[in-house]
C-alpha positions as CSV (number, residue, x, y, z in Angstrom):
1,X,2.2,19.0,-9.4
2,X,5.6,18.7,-11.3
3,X,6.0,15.7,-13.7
4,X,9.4,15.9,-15.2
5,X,11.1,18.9,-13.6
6,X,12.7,18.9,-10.5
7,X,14.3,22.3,-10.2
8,X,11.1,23.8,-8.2
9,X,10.7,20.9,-6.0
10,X,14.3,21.0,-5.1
11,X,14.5,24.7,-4.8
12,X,11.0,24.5,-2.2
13,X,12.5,21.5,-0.4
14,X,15.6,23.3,0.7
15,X,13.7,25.8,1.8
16,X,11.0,23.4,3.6
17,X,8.7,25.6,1.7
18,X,6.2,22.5,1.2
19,X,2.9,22.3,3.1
20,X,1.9,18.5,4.0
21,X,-1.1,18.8,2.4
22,X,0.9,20.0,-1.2
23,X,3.0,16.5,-0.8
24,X,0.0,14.5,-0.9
25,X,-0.7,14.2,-5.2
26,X,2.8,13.0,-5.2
27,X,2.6,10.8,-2.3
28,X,-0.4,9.2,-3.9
29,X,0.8,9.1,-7.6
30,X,4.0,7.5,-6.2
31,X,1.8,4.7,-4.2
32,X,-0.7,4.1,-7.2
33,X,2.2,3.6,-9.7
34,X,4.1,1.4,-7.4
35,X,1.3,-1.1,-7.0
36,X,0.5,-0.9,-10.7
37,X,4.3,-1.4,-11.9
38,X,4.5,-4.6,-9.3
39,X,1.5,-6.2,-11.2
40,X,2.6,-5.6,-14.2
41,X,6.4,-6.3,-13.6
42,X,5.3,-9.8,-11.8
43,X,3.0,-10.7,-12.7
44,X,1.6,-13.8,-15.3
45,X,-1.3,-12.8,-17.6
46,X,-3.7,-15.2,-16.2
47,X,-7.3,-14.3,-15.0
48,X,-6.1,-14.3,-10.9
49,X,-3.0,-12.3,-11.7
50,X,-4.7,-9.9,-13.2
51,X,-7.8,-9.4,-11.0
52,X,-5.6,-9.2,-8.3
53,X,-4.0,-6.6,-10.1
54,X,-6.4,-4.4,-10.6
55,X,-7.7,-4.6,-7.3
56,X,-4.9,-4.1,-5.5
57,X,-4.8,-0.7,-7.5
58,X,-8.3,0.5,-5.7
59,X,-7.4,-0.9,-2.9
60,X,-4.3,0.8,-2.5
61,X,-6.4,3.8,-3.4
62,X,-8.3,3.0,-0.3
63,X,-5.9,2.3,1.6
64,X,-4.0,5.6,1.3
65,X,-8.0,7.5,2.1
66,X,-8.0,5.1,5.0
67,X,-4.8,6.2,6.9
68,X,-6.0,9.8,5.9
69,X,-9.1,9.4,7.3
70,X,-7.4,7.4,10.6
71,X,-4.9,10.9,11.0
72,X,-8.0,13.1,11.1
73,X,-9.0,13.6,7.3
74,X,-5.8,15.1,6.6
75,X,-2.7,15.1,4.6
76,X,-1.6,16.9,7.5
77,X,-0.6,16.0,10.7
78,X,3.0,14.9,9.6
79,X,0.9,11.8,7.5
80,X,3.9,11.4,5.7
81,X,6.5,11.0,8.7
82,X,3.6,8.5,9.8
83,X,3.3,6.7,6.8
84,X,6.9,5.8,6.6
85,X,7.4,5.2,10.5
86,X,4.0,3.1,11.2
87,X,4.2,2.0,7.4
88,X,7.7,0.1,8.0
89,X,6.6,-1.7,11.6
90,X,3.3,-2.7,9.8
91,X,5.0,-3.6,6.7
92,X,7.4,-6.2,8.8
93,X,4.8,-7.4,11.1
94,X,2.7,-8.4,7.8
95,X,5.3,-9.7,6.2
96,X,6.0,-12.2,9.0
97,X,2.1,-12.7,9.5
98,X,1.8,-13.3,6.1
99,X,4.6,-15.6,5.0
100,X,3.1,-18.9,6.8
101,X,-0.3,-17.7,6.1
102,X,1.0,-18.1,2.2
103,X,2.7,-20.9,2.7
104,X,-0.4,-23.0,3.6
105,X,-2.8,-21.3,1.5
106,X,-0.5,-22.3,-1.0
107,X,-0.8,-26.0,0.0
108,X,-4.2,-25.8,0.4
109,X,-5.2,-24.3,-2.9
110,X,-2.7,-26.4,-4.8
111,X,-4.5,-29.5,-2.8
112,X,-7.3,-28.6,-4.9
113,X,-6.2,-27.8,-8.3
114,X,-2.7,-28.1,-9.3
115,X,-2.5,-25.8,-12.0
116,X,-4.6,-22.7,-10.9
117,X,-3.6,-23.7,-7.3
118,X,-0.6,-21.5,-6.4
119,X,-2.1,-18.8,-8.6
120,X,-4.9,-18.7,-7.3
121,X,-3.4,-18.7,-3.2
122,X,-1.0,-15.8,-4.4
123,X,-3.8,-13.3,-5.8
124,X,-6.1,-14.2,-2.6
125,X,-3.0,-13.7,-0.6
126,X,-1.8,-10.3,-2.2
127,X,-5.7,-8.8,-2.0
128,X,-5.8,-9.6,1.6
129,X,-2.1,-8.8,2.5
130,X,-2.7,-5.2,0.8
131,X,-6.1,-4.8,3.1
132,X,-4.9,-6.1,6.2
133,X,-1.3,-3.8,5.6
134,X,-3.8,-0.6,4.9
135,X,-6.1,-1.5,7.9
136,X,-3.3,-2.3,10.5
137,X,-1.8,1.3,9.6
138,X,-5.0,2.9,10.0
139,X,-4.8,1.9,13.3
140,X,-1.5,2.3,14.0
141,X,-2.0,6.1,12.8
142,X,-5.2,6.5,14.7
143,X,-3.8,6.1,17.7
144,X,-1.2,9.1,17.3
145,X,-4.2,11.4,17.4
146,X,-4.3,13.8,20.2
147,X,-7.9,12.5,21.0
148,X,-6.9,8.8,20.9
């Protein structure tokens, strides 16, 4: 796996010289350190924030062994023209699920404690956002299996 230099993984592209399953460190270094740059980027240092944090980072972890496991235990099977395709749909379709599902956990957790209320809603929310998004995808890939 190349770090800094991108001469090789030009060079290999242009020739489509990459196997699936050689894309998959970089796919899942590139999923890990999004999730952890969006808790740390927006993140407050309070005790939901950051639990949230950190579990979204195993979770995401999951999630990625999930959707492998959903497209036959592979990095294979064009996983990566899945993830992107199936990822998008599922991405939009949780994002509408999940904005008045926020909104009134919002209210309902700031019903019960003003301060720690909306914090507490948006680390519950995120956790279970970032399961359903990894579950629904699962799915979503499973059934582009030749024995779906």
């Amino acid at each position: 796996m190349y770090f800094l230099s991108s001469k090789t993984l030009i060079k290999r592209l242009r020739t489509n010289d990459f196997k699936d399953f050689e894309v998959a460190p970089y796919f899942l270094a590139s999923m890990l350190l999004q999730a952890l740059s969006m808790f740390s980027a927006f993140s407050y240092r309070d005790p939901w924030n950051i639990t949230a944090g950190i579990l979204v980072l195993f979770i995401t972890y999951g999630g990625i062994m999930h959707v492998r496991n959903k497209n036959g235990g592979t990095f294979g099977n064009g996983y990566l023209n899945k993830w992107f395709t199936l990822g998008w749909v599922t991405a939009v379709r949780t994002f509408l699920i999940g904005v008045p599902v926020l909104i009134t956990l919002t209210l309902i957790c700031s019903s019960m404690d003003r301060n720690d209320g909306p914090l507490a809603a948006i680390a519950i929310f995120n956790i279970t956002y970032n399961i359903a998004f990894y579950w629904w995808l699962g799915a979503l890939v499973e059934e582009t299996n030749d024995y779906a």
